[in-house]
C-alpha positions in Angstrom: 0.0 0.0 0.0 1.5 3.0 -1.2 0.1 6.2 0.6 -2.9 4.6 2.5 -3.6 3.7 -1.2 -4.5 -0.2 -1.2 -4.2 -1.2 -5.5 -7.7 -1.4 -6.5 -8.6 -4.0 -9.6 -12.0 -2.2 -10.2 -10.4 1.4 -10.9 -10.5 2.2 -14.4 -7.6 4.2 -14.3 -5.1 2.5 -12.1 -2.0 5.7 -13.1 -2.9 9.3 -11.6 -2.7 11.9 -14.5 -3.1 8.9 -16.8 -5.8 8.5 -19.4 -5.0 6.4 -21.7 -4.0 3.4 -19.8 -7.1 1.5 -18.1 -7.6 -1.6 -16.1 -9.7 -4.1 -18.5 -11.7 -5.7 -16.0 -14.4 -3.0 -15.0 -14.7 -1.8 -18.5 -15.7 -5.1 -20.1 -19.4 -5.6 -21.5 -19.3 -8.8 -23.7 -19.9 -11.6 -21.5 -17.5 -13.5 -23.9 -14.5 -11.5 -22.7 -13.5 -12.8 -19.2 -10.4 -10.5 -17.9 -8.5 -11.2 -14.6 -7.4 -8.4 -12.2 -5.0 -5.8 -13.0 -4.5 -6.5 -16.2 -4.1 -3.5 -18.4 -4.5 -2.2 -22.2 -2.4 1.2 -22.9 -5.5 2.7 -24.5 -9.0 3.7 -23.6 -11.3 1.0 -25.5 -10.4 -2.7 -25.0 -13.8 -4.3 -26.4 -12.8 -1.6 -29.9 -9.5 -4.2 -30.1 -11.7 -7.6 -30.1 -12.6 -8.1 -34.0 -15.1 -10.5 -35.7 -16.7 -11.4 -32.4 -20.0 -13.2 -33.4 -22.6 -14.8 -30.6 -23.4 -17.5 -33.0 -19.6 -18.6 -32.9 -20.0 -19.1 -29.1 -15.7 -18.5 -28.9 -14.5 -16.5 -25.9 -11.2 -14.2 -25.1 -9.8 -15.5 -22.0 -7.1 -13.3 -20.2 -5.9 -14.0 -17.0 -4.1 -12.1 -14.4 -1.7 -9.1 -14.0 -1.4 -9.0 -17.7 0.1 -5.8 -19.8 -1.0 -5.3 -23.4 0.7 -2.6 -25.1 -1.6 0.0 -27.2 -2.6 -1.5 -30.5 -2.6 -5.3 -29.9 -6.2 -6.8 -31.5 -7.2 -10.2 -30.6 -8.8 -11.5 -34.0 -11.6 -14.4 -33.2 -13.1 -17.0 -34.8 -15.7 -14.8 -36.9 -13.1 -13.4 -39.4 -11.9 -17.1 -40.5 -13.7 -18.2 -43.7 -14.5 -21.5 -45.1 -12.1 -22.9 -47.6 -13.2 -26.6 -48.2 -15.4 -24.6 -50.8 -14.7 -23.4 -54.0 -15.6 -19.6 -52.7 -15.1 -18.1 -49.7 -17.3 -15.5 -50.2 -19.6 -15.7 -46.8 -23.4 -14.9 -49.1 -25.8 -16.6 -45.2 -24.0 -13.5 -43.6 -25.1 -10.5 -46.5 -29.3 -9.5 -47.2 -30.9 -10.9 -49.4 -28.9 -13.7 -50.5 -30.3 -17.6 -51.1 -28.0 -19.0 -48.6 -28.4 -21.0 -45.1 -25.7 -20.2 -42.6 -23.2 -23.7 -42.3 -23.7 -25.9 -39.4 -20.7 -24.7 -36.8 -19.3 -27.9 -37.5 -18.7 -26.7 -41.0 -16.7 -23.3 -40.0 -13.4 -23.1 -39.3 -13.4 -22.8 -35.5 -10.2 -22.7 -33.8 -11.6 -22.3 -29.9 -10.8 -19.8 -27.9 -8.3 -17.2 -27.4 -6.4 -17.9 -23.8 -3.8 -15.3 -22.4 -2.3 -16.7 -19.3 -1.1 -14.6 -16.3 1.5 -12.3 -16.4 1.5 -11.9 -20.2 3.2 -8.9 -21.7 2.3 -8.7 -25.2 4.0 -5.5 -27.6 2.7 -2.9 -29.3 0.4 -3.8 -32.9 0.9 -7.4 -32.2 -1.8 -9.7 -33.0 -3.4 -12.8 -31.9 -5.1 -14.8 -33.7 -8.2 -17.4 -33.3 -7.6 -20.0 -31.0 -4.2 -19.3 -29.8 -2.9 -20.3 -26.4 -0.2 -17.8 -24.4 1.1 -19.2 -21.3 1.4 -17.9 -18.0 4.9 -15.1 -17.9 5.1 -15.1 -22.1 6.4 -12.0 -23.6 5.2 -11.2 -27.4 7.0 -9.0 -29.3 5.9 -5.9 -30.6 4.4 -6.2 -34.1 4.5 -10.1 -33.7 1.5 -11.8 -35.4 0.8 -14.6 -33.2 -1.0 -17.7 -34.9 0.5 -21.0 -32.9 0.4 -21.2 -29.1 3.5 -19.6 -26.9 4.3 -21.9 -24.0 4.4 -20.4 -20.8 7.5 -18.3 -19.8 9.1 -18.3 -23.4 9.8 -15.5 -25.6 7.8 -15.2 -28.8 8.0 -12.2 -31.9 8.0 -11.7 -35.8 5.0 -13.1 -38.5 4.4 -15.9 -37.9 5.4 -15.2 -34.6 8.4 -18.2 -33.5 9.9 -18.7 -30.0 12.8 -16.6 -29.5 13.7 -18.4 -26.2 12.6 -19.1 -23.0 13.0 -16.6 -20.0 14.2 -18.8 -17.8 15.9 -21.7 -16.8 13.1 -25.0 -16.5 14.0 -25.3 -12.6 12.6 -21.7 -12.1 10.0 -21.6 -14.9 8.2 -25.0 -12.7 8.7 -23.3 -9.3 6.6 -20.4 -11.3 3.9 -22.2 -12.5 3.9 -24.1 -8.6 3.8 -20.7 -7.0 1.3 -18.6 -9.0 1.9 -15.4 -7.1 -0.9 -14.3 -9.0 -3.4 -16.0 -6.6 -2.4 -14.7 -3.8 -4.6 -11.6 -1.8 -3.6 -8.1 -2.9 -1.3 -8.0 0.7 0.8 -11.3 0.2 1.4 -10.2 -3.2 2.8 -7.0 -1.9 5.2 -9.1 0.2 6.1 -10.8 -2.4 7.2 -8.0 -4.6 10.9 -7.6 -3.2 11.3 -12.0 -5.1 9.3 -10.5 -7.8 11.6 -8.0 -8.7 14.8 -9.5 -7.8 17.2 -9.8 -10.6 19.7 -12.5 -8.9 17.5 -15.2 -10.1 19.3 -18.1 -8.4 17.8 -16.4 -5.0 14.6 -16.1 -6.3 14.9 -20.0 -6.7 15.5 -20.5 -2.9 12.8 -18.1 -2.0 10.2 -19.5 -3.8 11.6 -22.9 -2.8 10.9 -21.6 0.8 7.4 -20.6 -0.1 6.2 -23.4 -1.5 7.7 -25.8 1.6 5.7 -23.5 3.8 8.0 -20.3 4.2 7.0 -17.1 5.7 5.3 -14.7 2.2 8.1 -11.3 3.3 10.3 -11.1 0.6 12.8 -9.5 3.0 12.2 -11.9 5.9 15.7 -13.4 7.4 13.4 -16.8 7.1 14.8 -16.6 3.6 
């Protein structure tokens, strides 16, 4: 808590002085857009960003957690794929006054759902695509034009977007995805911000180590 200030998930916007960066969460209409807390979009209009989002498609955008996704980024889903086991592609059931039935959904190229896992900070202008997966602690590059899932905690730009690398070693990346800080209340998380920001990253092993056998949450206790 910084000034008698606790962090506050439902505050559109979470930066004094600053308009044009917004929660998602307590903006979001579409009941196909489910958005964890404090996970932000570096512009004013999230829902303006979701493209080709038809009910009758029944797909969702699932983001998770302390995510940050940079101004531009557009998650494409399902409604702007068109068929192509037919000799046109031309959509006519969508357009008035055309002869045509809509295709059974089993007939469409549906790809699922869009899922952003916690902790994802995707660049500027990228894009994802129908039916991709991020994992939890991903990084996208900016302008990246992500088609293919990103496992968690690796590295991913370009078009196609290909992994770069991972972030981390697999030791730490499994203690990550064991500890899920992101889970935690809003006052152990603040505890855990001195391990969350620590660059020696053979420490941050031992901590979370500690945690996870039952060690005290401070990242500055002497416990650790």
């Amino acid at each position: 808590m910084r000034d008698g200030i606790a962090p506050n998930p439902e505050k559109v916007f979470p930066i004094p002085g600053i308009d044009n960066l917004i929660n998602i969460k307590p903006t979001v209409k579409n009941k196909n857009i489910i958005v964890g807390e404090f996970s932000y979009f570096s512009d004013t209009d999230f829902e303006s960003h979701v493209s080709h989002f038809y009910d009758f498609n029944g797909d969702k955008l699932i983001i998770g957690k302390f995510c940050q996704i940079a101004a531009g980024v557009e998650f494409v889903m399902n409604g702007a794929n068109h068929r192509m086991n037919t000799v046109t592609t031309f959509p006519f059931y969508i357009f008035e006054g055309w002869n045509q039935d809509a295709p059974p959904l089993s007939e469409l190229p549906l790809k699922g759902d869009i899922i952003i896992g916690n902790d994802v900070w995707i660049g500027q202008n990228s894009v994802i695509l129908p039916g991709v997966h991020i994992g939890d602690g991903a990084i996208i590059g900016l302008n990246s034009v992500v088609g293919s899932d990103i496992p968690a905690y690796h590295i991913a730009a370009g078009n196609p977007a290909k992994i770069i690398r991972k972030r981390f070693d697999d030791e730490l990346i499994n203690l990550m995805l064991k500890w899920q800080w992101w889970n935690y209340s809003i006052e152990e998380i603040e505890k855990f911000i001195p391990i969350l920001s620590d660059s020696n990253l053979n420490r941050v092993k031992e901590k979370i180590k500690k945690l996870l056998d039952g060690g005290k949450a401070d990242g500055n206790s002497e416990s650790f």
